[in-house]
C-alpha positions as a Markdown table, in Angstrom:
| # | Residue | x | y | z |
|---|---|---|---|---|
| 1 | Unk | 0.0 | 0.0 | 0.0 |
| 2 | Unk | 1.7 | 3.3 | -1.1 |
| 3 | Unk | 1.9 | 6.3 | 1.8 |
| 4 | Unk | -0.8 | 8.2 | -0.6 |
| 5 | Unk | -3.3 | 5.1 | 0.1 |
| 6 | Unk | -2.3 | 5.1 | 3.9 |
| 7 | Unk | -3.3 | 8.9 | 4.0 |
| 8 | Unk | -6.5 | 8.5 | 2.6 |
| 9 | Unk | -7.0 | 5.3 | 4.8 |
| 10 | Unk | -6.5 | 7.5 | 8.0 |
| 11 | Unk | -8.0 | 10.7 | 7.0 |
| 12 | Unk | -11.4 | 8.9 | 6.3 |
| 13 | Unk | -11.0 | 7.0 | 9.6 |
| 14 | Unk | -10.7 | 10.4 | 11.0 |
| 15 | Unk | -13.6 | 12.1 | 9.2 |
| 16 | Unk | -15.8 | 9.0 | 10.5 |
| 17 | Unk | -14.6 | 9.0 | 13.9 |
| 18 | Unk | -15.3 | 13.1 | 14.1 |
| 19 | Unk | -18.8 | 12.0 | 12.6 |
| 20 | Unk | -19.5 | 9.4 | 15.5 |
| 21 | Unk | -18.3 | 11.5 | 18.1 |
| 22 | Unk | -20.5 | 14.6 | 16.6 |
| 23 | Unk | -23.5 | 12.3 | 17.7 |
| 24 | Unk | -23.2 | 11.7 | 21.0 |
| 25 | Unk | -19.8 | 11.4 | 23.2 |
| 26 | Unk | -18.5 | 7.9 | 23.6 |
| 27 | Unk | -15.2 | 5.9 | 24.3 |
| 28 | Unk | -13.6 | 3.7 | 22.5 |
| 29 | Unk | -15.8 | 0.6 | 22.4 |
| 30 | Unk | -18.6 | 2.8 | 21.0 |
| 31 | Unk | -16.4 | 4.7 | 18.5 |
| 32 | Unk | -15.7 | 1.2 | 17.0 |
| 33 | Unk | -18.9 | 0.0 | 17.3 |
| 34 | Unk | -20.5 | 3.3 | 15.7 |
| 35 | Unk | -17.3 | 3.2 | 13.2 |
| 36 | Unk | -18.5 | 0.4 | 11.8 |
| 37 | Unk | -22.4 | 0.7 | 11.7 |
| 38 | Unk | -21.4 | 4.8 | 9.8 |
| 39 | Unk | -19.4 | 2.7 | 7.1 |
| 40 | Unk | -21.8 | 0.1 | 6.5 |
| 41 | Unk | -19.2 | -2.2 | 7.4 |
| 42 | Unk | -16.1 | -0.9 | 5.1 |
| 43 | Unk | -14.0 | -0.5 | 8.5 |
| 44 | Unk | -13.7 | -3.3 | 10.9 |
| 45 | Unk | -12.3 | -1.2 | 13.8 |
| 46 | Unk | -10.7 | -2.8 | 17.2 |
| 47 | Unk | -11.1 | -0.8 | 20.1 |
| 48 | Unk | -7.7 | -0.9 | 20.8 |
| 49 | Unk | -6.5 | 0.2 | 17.3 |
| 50 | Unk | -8.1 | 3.7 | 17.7 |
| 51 | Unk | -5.7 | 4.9 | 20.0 |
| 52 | Unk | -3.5 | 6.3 | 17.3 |
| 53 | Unk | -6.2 | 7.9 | 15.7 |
| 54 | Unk | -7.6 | 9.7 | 18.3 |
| 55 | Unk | -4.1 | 11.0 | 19.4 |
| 56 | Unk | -3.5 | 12.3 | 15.8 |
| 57 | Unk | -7.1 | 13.7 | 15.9 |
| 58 | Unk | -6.0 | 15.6 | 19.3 |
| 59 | Unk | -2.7 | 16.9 | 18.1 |
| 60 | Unk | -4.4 | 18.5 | 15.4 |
| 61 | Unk | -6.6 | 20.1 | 17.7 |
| 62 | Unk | -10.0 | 18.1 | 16.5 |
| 63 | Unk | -10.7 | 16.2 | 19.8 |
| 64 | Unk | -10.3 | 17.4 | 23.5 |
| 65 | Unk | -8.2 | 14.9 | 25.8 |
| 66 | Unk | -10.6 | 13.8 | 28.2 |
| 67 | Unk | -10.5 | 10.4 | 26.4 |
| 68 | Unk | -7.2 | 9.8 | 27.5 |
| 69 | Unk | -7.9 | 9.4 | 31.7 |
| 70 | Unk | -10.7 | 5.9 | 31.3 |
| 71 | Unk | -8.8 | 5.0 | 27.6 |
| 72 | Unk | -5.8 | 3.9 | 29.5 |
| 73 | Unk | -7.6 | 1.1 | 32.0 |
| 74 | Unk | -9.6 | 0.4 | 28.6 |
| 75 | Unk | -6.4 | -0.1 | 26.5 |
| 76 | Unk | -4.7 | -2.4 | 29.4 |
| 77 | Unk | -7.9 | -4.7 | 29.0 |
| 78 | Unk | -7.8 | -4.7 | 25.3 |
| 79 | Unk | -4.1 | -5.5 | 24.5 |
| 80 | Unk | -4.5 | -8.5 | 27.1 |
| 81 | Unk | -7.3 | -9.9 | 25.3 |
| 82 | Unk | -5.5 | -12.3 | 24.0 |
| 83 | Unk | -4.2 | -13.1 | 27.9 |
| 84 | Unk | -7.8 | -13.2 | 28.9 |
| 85 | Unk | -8.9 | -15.7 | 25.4 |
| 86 | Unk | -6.1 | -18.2 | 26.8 |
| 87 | Unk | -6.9 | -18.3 | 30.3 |
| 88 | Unk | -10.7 | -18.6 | 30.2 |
| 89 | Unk | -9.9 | -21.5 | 27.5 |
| 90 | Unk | -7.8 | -22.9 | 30.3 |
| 91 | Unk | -10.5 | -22.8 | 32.5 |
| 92 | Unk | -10.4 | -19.5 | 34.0 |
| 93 | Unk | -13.9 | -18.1 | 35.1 |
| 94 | Unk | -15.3 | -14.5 | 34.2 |
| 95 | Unk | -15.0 | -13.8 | 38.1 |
| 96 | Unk | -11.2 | -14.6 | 37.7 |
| 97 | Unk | -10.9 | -12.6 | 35.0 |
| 98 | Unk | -12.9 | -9.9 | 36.3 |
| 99 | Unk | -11.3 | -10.3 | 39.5 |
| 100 | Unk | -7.2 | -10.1 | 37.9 |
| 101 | Unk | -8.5 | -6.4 | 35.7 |
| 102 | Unk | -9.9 | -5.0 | 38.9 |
| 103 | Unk | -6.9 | -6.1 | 40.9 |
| 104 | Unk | -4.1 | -4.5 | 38.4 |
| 105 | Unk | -6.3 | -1.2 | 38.1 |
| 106 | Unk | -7.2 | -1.3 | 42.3 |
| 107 | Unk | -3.7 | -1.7 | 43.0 |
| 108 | Unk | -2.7 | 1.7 | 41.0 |
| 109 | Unk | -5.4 | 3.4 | 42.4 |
| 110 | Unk | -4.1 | 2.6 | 46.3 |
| 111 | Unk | -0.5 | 3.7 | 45.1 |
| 112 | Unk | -2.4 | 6.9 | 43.9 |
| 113 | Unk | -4.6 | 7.6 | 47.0 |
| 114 | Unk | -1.6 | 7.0 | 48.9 |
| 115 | Unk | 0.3 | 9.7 | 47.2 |
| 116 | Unk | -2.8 | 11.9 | 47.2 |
| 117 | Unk | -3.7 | 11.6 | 50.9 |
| 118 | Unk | 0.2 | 12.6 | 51.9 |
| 119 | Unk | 0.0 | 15.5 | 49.7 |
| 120 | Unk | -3.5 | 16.5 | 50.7 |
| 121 | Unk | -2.1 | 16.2 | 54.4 |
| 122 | Unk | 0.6 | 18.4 | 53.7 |
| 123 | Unk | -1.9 | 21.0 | 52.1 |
| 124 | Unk | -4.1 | 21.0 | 54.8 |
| 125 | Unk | -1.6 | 21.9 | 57.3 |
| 126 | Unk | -0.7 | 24.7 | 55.2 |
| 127 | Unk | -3.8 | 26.1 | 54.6 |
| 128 | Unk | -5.4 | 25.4 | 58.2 |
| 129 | Unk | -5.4 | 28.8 | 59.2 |
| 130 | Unk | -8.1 | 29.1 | 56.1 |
| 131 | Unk | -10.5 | 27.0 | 56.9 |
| 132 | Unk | -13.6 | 27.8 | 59.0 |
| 133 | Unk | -15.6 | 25.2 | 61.1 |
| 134 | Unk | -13.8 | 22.2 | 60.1 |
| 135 | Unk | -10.3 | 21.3 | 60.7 |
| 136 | Unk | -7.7 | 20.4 | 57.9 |
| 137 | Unk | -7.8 | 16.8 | 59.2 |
| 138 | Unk | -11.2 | 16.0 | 60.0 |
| 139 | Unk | -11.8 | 12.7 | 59.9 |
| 140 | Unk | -15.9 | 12.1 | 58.2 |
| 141 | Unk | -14.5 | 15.0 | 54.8 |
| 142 | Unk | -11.2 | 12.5 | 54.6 |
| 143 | Unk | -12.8 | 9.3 | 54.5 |
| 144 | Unk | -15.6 | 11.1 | 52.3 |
| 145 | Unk | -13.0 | 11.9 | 49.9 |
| 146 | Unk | -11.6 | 8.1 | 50.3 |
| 147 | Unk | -14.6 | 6.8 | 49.4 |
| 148 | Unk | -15.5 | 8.6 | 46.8 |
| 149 | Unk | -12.3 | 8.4 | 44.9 |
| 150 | Unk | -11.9 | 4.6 | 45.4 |
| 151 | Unk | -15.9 | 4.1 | 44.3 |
| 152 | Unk | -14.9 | 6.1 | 40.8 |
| 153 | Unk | -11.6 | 4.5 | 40.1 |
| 154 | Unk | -13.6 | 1.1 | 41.0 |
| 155 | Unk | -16.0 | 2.0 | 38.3 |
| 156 | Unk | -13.2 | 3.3 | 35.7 |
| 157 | Unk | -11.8 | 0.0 | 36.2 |
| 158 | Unk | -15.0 | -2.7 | 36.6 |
| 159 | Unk | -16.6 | -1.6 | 33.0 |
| 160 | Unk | -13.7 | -2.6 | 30.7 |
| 161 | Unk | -12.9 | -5.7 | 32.8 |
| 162 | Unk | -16.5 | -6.3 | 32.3 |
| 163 | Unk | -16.4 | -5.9 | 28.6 |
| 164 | Unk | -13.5 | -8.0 | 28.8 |
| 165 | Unk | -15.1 | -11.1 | 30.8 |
| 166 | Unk | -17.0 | -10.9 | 27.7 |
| 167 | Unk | -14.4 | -12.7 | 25.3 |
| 168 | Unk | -15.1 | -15.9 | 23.2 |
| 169 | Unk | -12.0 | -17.9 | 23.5 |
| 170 | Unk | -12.1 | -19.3 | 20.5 |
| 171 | Unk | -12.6 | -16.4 | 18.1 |
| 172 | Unk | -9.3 | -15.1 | 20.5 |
| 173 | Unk | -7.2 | -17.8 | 20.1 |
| 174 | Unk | -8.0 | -18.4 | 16.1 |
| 175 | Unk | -7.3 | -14.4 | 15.8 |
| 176 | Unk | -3.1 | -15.2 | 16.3 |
């Protein structure tokens, strides 16, 4: 395929992603889906091959980057698709699987509230002298904040470990 071919390849990719994302917003999974149904079936799009696309898209000022923050725990479920295909052929239950995505994204999220909660510490004593009728460390605001932090990232996480729980082994292991 010459580089003229490529460039026409991507720049209707890109008009048909804008298109999609002028009806409604959506991620990934939906952009591929919706991809697909706008061509009539002339692009057969994985969600995991957009990436490139939607960061061209964003350098050239098309998109915003809000994509990017749930994109990455999506992108770690799609490229271990293949992972996921072996293990449930193995045996491997949609709990397991569903249990091993929320553990990887769960575990960053503690290393992040970690970090956050020692910084947020160290902001609060500074700026204690500027808050009125509640202390810098009160304890119901913290684990507040705790809980709902750990409830989103939980969510950010469950919905493309869901998707992938989803996988037919087969089709993933005749797709290598």
């Amino acid at each position: 395929m010459t580089e003229q071919n490529t460039d026409v390849i991507q720049g209707t990719l890109d008009l048909l992603i804008l298109k999609t994302l002028s009806l409604e917003p959506m991620h990934g999974f939906g952009i591929a889906r919706r991809v697909e149904q706008v061509s009539r079936g002339v692009f057969k799009v994985n969600p995991g091959s957009l990436l490139t696309a939607l960061q061209r898209l964003e350098r050239a000022g098309w998109l915003d980057a809000e994509w990017k923050n749930t994109e990455n725990s999506r992108r770690s479920v799609a490229e271990r698709i293949h992972e996921i295909g072996v293990r449930m052929a193995l045996g491997a239950t949609r709990n397991d699987i569903l249990t091993m995505a929320l553990g990887d994204g769960m575990r960053l999220t503690a290393f992040g509230i970690a970090i956050g909660v020692c910084g947020a510490f160290a902001a609060g004593r500074a700026i204690a002298s500027l808050l009125f009728g509640t202390s810098a460390l009160d304890p119901l605001s913290w684990l507040g904040m705790l809980a709902v932090l750990a409830f989103v990232a939980m969510l950010a996480c469950w919905i493309p470990a869901w998707r992938g729980t989803r996988v037919d082994p087969a089709r993933t292991l005749r797709s290598e």
